[in-house]
Predicted model as a PDB file, atoms N, CA, C, CB and O in Angstrom, pLDDT in the B-factor column:
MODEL        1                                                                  
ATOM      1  N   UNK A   1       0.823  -1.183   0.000  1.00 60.00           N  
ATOM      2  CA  UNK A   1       0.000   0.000   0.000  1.00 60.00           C  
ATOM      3  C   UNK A   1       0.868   1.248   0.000  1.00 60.00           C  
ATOM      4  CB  UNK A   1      -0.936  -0.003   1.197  1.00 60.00           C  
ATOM      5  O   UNK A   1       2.012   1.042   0.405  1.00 60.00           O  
ATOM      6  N   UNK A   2       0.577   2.538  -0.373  1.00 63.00           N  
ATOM      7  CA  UNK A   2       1.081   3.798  -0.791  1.00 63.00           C  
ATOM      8  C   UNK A   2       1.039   4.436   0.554  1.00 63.00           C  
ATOM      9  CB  UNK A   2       0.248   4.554  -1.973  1.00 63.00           C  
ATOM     10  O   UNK A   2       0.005   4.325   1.212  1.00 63.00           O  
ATOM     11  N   UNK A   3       1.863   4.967   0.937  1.00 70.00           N  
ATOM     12  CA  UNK A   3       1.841   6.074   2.025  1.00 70.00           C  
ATOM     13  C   UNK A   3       0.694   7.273   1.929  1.00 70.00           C  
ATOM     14  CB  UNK A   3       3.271   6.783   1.970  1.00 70.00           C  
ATOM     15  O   UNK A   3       0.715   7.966   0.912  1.00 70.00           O  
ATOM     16  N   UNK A   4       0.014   7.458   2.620  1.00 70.00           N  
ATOM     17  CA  UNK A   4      -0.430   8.605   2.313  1.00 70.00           C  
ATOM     18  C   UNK A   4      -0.351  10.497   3.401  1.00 70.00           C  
ATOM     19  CB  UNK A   4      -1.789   7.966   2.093  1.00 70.00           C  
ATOM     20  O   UNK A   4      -0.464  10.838   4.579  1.00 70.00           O  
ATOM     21  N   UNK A   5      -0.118  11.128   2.173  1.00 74.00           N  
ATOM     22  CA  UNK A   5       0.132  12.573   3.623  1.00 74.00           C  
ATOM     23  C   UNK A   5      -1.053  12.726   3.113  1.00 74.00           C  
ATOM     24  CB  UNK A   5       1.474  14.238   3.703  1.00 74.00           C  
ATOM     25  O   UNK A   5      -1.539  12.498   2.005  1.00 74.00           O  
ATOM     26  N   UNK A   6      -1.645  13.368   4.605  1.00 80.00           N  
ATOM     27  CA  UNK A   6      -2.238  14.177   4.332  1.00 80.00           C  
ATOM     28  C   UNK A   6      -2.353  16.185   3.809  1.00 80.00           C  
ATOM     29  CB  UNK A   6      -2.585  13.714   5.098  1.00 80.00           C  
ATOM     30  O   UNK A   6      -1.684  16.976   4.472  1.00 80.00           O  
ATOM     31  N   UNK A   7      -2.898  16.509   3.085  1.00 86.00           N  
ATOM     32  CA  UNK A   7      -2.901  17.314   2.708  1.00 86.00           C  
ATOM     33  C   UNK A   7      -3.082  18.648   3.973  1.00 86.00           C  
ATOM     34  CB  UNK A   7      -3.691  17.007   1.728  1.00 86.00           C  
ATOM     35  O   UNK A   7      -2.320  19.615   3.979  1.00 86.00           O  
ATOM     36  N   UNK A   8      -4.386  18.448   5.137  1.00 90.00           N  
ATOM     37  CA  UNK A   8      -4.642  19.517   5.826  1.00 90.00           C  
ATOM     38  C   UNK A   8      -3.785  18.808   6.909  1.00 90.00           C  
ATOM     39  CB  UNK A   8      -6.210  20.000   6.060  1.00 90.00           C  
ATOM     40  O   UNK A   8      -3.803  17.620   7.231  1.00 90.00           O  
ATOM     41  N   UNK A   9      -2.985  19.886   7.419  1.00 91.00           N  
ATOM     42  CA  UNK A   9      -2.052  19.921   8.905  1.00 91.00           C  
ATOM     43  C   UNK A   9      -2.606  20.611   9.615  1.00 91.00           C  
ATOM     44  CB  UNK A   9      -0.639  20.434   8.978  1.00 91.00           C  
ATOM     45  O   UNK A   9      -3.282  21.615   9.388  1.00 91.00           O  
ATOM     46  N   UNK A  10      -2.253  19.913  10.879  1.00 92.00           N  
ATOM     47  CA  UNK A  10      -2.136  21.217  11.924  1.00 92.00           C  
ATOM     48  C   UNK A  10      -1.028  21.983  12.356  1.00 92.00           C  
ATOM     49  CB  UNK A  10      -2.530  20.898  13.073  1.00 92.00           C  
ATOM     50  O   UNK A  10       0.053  21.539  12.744  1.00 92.00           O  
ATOM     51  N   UNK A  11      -1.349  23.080  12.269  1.00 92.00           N  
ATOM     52  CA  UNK A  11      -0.351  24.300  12.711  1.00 92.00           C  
ATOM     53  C   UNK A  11      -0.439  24.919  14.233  1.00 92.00           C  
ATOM     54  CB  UNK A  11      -0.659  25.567  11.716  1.00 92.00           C  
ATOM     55  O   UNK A  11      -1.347  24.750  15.047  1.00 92.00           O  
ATOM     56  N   UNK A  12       0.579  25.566  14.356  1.00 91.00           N  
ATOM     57  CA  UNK A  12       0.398  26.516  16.262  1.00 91.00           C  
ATOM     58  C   UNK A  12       0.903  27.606  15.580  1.00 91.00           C  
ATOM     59  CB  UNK A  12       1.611  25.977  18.108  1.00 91.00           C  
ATOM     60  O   UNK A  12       1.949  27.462  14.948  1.00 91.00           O  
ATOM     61  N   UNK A  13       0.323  28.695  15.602  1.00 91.00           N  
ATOM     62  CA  UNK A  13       0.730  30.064  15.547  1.00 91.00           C  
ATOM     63  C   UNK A  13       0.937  30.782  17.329  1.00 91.00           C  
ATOM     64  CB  UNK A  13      -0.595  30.883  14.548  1.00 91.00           C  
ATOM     65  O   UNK A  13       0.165  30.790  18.288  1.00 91.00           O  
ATOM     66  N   UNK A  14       2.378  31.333  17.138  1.00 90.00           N  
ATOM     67  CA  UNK A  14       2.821  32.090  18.384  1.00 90.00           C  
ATOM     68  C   UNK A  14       2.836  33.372  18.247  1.00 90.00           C  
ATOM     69  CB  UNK A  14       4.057  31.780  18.841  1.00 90.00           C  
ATOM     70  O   UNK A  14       3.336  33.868  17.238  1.00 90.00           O  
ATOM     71  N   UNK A  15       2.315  34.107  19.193  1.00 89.00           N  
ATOM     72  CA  UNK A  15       3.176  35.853  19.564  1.00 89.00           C  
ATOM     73  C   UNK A  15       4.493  35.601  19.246  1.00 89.00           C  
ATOM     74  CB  UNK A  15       3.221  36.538  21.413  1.00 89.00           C  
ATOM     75  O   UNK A  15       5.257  34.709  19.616  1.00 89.00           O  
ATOM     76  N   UNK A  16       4.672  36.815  18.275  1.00 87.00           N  
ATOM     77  CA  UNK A  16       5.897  37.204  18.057  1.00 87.00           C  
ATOM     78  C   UNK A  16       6.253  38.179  18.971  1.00 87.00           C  
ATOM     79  CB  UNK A  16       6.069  37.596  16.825  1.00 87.00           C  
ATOM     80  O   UNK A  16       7.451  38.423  18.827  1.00 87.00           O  
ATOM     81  N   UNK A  17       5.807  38.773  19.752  1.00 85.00           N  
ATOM     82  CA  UNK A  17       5.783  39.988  20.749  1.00 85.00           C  
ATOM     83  C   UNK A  17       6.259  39.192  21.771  1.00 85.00           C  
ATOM     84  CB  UNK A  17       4.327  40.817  21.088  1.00 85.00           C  
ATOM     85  O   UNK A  17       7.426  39.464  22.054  1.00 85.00           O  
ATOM     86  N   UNK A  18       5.692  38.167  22.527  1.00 81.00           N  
ATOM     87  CA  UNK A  18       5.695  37.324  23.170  1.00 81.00           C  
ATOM     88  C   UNK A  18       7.054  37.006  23.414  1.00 81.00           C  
ATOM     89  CB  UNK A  18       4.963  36.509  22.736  1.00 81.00           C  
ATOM     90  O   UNK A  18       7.744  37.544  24.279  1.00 81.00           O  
ATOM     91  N   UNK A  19       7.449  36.050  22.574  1.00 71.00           N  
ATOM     92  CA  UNK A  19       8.512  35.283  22.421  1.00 71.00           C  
ATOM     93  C   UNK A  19       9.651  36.169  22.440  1.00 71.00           C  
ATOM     94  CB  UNK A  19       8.429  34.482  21.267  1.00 71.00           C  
ATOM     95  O   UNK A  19      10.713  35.738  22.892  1.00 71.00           O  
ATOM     96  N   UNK A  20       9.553  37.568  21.927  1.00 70.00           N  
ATOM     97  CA  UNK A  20      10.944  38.241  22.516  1.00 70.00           C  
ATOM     98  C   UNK A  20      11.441  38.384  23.773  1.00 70.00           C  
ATOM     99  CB  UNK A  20      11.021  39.395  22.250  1.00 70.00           C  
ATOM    100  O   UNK A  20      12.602  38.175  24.126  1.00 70.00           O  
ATOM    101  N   UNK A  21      10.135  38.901  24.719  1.00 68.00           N  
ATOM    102  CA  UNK A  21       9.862  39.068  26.284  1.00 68.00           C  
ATOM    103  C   UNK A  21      10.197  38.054  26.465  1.00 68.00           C  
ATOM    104  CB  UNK A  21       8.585  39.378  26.947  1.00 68.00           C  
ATOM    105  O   UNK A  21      11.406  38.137  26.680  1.00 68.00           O  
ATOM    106  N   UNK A  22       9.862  36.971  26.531  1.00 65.00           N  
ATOM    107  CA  UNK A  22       9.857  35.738  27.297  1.00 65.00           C  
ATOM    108  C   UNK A  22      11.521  35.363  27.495  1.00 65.00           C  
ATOM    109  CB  UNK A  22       8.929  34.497  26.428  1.00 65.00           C  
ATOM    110  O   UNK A  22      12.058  35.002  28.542  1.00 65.00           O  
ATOM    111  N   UNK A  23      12.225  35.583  26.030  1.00 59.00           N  
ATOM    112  CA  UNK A  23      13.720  35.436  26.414  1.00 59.00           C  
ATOM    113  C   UNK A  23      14.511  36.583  27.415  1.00 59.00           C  
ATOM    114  CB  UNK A  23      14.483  35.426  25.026  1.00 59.00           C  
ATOM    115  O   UNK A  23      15.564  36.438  28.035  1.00 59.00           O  
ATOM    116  N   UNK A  24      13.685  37.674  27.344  1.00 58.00           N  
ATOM    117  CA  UNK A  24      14.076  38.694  28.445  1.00 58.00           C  
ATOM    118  C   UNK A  24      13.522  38.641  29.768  1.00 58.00           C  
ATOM    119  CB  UNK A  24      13.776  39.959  28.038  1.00 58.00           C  
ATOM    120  O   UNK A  24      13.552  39.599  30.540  1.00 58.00           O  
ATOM    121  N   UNK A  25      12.980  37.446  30.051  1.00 55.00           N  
ATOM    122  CA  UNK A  25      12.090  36.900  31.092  1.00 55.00           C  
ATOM    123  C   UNK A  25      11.026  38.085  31.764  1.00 55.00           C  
ATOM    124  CB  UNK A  25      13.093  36.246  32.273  1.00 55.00           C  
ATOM    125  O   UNK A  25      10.585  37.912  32.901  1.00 55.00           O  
ATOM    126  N   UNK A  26      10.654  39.308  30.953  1.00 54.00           N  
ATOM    127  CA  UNK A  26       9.677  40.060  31.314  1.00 54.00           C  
ATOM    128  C   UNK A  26       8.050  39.325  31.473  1.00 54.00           C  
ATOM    129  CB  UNK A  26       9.776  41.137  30.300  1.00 54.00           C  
ATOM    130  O   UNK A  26       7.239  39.888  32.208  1.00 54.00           O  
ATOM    131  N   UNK A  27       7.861  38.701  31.113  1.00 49.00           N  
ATOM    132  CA  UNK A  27       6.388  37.788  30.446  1.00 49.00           C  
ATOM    133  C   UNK A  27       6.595  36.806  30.908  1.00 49.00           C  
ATOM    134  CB  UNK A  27       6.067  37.484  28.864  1.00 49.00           C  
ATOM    135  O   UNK A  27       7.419  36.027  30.428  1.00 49.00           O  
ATOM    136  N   UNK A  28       5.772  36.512  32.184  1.00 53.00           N  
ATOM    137  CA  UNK A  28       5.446  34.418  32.157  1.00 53.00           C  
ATOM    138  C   UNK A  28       4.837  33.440  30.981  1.00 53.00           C  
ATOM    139  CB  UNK A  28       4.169  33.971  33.336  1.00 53.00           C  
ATOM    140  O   UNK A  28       4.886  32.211  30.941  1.00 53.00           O  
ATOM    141  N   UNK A  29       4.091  34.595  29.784  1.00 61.00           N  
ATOM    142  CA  UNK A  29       3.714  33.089  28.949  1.00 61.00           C  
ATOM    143  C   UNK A  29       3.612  33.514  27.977  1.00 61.00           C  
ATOM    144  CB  UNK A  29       2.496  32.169  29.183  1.00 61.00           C  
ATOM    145  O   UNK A  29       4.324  34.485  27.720  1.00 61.00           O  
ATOM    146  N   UNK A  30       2.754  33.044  27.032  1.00 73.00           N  
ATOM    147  CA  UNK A  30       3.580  32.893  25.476  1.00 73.00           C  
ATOM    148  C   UNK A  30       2.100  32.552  24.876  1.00 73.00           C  
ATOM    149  CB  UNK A  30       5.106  31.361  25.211  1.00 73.00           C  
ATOM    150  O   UNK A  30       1.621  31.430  25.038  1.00 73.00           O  
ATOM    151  N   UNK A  31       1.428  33.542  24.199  1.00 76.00           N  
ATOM    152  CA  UNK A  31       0.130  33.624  23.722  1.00 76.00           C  
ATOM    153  C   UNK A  31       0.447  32.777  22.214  1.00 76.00           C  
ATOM    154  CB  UNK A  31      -0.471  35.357  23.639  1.00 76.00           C  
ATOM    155  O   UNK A  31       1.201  33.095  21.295  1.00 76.00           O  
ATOM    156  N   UNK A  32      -0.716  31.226  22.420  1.00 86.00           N  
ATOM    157  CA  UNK A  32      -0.856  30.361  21.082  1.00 86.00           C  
ATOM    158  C   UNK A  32      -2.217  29.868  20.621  1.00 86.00           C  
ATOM    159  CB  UNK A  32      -0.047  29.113  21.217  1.00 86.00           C  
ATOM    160  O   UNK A  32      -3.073  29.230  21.233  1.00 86.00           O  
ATOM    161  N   UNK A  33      -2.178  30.450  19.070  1.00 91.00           N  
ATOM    162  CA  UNK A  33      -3.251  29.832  18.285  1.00 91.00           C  
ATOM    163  C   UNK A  33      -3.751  28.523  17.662  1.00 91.00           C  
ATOM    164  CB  UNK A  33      -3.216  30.349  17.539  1.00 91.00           C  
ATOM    165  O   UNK A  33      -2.716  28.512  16.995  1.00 91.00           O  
ATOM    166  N   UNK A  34      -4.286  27.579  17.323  1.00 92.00           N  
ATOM    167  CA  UNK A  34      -3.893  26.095  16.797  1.00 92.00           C  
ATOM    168  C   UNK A  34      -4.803  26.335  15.609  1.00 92.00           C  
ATOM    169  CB  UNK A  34      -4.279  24.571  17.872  1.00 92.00           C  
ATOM    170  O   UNK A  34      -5.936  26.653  15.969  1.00 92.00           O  
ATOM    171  N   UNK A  35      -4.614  26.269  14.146  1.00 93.00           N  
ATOM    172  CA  UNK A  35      -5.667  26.235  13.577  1.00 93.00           C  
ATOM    173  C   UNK A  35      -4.571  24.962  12.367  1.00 93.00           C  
ATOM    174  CB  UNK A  35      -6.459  28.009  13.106  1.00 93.00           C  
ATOM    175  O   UNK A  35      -3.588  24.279  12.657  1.00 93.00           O  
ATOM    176  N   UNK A  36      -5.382  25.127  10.930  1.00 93.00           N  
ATOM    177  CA  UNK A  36      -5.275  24.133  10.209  1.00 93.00           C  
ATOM    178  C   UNK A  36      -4.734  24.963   8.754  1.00 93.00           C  
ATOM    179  CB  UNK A  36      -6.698  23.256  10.220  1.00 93.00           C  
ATOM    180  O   UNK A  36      -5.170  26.092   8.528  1.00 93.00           O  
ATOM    181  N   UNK A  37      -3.808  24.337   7.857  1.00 93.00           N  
ATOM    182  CA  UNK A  37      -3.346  24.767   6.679  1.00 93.00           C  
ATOM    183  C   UNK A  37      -3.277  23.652   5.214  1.00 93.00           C  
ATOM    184  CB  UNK A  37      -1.989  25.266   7.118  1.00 93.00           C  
ATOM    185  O   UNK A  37      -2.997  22.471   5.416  1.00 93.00           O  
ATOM    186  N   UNK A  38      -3.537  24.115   3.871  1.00 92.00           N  
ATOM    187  CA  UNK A  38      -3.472  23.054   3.015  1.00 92.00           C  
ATOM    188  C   UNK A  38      -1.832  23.468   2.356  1.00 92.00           C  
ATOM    189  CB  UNK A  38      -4.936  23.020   1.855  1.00 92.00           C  
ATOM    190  O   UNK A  38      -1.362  24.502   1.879  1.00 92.00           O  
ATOM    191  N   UNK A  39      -1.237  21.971   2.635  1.00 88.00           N  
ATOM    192  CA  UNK A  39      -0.103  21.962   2.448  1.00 88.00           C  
ATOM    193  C   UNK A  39       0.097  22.560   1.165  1.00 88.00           C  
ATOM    194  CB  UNK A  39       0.361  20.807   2.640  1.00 88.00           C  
ATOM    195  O   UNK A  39       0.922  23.384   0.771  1.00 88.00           O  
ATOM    196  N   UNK A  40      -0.879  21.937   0.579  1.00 90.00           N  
ATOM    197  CA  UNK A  40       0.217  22.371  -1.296  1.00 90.00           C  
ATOM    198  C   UNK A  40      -0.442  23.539  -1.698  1.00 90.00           C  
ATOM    199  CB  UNK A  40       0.021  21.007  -3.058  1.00 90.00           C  
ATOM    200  O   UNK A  40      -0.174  23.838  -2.861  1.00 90.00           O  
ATOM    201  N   UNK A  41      -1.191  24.278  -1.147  1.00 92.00           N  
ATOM    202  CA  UNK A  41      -1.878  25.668  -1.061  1.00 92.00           C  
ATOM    203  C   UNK A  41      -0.986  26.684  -0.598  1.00 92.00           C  
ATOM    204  CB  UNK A  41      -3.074  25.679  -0.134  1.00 92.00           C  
ATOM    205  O   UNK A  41      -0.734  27.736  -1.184  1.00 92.00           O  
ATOM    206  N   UNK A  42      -0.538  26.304   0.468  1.00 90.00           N  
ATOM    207  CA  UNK A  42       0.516  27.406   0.944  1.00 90.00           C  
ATOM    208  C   UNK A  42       1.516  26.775   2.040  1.00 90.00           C  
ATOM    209  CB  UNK A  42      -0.305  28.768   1.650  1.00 90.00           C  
ATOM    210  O   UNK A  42       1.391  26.515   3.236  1.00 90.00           O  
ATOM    211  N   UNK A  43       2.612  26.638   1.060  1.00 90.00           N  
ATOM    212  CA  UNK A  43       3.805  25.924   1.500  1.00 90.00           C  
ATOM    213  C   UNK A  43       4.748  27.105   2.564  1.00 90.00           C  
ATOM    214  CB  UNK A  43       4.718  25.377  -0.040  1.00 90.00           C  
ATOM    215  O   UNK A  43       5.465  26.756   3.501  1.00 90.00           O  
ATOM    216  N   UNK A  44       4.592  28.042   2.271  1.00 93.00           N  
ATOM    217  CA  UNK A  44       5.483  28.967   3.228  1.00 93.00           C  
ATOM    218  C   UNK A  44       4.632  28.813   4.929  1.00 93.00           C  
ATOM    219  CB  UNK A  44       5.447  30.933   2.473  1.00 93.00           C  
ATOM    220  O   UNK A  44       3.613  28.152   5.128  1.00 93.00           O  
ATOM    221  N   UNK A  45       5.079  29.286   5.543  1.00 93.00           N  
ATOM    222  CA  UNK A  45       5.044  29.436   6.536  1.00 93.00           C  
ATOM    223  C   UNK A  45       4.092  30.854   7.307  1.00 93.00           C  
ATOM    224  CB  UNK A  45       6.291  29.289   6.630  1.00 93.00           C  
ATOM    225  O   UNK A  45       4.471  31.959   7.695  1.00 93.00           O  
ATOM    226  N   UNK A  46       3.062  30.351   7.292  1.00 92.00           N  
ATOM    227  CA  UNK A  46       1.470  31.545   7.565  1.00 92.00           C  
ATOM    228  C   UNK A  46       2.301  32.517   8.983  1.00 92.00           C  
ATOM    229  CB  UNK A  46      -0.718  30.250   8.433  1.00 92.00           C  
ATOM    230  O   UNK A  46       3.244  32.139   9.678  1.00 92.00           O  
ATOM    231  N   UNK A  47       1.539  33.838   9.051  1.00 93.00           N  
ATOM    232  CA  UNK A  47       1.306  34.903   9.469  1.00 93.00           C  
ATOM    233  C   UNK A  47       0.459  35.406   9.793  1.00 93.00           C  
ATOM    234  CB  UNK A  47       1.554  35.400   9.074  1.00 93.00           C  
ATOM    235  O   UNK A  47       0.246  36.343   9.024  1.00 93.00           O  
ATOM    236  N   UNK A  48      -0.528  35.332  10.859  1.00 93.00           N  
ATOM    237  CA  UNK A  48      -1.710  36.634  11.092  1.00 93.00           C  
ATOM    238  C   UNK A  48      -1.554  37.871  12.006  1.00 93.00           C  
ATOM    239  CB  UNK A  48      -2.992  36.053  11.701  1.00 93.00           C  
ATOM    240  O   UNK A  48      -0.470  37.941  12.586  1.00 93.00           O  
ATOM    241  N   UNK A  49      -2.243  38.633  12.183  1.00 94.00           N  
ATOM    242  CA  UNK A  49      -2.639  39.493  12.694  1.00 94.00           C  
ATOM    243  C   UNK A  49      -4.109  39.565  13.952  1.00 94.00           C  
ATOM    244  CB  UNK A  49      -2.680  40.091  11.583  1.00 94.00           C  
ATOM    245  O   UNK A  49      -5.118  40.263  13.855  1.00 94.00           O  
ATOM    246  N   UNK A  50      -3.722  38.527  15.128  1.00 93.00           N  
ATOM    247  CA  UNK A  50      -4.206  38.125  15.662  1.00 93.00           C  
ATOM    248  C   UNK A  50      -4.232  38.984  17.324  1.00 93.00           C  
ATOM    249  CB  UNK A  50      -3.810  36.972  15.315  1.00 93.00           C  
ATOM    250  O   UNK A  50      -3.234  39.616  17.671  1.00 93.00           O  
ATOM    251  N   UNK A  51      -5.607  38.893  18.332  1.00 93.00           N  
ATOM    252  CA  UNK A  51      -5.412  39.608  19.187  1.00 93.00           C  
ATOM    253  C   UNK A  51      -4.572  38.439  19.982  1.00 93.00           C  
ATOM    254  CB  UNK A  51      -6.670  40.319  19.726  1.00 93.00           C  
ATOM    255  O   UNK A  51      -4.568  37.288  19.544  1.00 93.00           O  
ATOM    256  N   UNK A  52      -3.854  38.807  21.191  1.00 89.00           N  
ATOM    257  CA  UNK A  52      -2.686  38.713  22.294  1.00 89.00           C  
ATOM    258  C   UNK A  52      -3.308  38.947  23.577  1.00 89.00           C  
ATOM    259  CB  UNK A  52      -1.464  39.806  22.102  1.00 89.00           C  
ATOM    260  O   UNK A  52      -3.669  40.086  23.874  1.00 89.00           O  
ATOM    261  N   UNK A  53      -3.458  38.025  24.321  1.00 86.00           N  
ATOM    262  CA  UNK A  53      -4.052  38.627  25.432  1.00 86.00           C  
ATOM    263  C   UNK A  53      -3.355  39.261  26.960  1.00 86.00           C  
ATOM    264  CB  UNK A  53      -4.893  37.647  25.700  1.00 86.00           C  
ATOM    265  O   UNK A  53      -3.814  39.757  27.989  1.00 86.00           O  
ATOM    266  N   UNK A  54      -1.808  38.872  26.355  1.00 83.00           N  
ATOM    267  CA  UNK A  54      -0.689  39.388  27.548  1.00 83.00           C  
ATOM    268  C   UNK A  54       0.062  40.590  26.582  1.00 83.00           C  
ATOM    269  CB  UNK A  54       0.667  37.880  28.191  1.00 83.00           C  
ATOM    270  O   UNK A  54       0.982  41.083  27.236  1.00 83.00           O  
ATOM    271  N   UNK A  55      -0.036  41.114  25.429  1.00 84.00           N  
ATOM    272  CA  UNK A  55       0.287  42.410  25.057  1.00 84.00           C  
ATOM    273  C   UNK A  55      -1.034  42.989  25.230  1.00 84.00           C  
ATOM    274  CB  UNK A  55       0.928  42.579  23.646  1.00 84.00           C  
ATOM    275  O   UNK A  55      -0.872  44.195  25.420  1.00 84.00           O  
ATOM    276  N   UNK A  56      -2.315  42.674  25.253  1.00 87.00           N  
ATOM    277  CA  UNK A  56      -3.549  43.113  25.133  1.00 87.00           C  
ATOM    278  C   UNK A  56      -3.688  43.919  23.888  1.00 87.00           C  
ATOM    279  CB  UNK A  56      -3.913  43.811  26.282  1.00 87.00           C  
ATOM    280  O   UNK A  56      -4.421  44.899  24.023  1.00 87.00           O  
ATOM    281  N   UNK A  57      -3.144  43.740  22.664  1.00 90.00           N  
ATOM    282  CA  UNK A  57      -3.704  44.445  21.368  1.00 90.00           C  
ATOM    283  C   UNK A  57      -2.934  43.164  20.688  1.00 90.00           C  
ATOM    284  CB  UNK A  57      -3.192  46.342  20.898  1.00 90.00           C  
ATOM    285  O   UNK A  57      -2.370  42.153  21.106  1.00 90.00           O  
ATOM    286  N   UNK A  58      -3.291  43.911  19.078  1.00 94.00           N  
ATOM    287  CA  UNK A  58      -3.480  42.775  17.963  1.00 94.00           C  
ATOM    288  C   UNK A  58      -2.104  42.911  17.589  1.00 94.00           C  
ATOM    289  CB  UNK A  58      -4.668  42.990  16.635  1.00 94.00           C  
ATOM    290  O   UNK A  58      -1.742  44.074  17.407  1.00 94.00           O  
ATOM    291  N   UNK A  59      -1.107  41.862  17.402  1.00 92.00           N  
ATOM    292  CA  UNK A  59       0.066  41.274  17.062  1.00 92.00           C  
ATOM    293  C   UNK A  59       0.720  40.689  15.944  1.00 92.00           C  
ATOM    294  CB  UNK A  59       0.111  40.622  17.650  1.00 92.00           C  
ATOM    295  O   UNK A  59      -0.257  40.430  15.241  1.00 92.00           O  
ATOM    296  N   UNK A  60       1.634  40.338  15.359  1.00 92.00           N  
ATOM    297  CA  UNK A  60       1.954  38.813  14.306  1.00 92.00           C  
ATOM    298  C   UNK A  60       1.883  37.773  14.987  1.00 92.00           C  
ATOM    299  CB  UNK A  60       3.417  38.593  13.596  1.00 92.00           C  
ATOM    300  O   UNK A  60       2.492  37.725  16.056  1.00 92.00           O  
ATOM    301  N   UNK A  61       1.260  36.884  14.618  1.00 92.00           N  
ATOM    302  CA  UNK A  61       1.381  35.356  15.014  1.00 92.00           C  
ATOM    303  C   UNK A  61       2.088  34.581  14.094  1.00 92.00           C  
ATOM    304  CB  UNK A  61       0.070  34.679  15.161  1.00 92.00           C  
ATOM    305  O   UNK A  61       1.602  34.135  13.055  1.00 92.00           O  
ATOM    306  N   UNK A  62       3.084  34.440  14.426  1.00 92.00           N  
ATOM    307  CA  UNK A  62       3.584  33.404  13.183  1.00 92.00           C  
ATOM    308  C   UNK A  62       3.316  31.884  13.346  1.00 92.00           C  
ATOM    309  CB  UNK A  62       5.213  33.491  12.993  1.00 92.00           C  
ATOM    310  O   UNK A  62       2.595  31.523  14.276  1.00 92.00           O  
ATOM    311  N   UNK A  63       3.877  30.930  12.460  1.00 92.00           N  
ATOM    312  CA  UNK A  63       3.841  29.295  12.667  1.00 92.00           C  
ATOM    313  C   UNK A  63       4.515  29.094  13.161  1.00 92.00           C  
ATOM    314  CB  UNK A  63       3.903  28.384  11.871  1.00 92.00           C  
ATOM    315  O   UNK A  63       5.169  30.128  13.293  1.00 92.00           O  
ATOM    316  N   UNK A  64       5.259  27.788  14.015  1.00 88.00           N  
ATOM    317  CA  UNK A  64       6.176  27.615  14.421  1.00 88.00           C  
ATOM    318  C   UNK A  64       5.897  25.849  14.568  1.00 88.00           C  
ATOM    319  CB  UNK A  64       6.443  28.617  15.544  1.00 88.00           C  
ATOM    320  O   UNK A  64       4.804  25.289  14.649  1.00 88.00           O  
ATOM    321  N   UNK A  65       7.189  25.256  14.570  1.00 77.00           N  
ATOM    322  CA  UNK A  65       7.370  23.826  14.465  1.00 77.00           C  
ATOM    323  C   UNK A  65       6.269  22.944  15.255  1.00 77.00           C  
ATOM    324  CB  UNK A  65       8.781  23.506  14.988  1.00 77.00           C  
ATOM    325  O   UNK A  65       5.700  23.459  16.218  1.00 77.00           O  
ATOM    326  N   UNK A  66       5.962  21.627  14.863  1.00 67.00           N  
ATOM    327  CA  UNK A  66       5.142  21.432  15.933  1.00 67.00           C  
ATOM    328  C   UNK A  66       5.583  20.019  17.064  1.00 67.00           C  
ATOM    329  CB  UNK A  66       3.686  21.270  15.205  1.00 67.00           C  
ATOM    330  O   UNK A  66       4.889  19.780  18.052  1.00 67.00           O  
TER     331      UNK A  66                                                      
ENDMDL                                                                          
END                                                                             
């Protein structure tokens, strides 16, 4: 039998705001989204413009490994 991928993944989008603080240990946590992407639709690596609830305004969320 053939391997099969699937086409829809799941993704985690992080604060990019976030994740700077957090290495400056200003911020205890690290605001994350989970949603879904079609691989051969969009192979790069997604971006939104999502609200943050420890910057309290709207941010980049990028993807990040899972």
């Amino acid at each position: 039998m053939a391997k099969v991928k699937y086409i829809r993944i799941i993704v985690i989008l992080e604060c990019t705001c976030c994740v700077q603080r957090c290495v400056n240990k200003e911020l205890s946590g690290i605001y994350r989204y989970i949603t879904q992407k079609n691989r051969h639709n969009t192979p790069n690596k997604l971006e939104f413009r999502k609200f943050c609830r420890y910057c309290q305004k709207y941010t980049i969320h990028g993807e990040i490994k899972k």
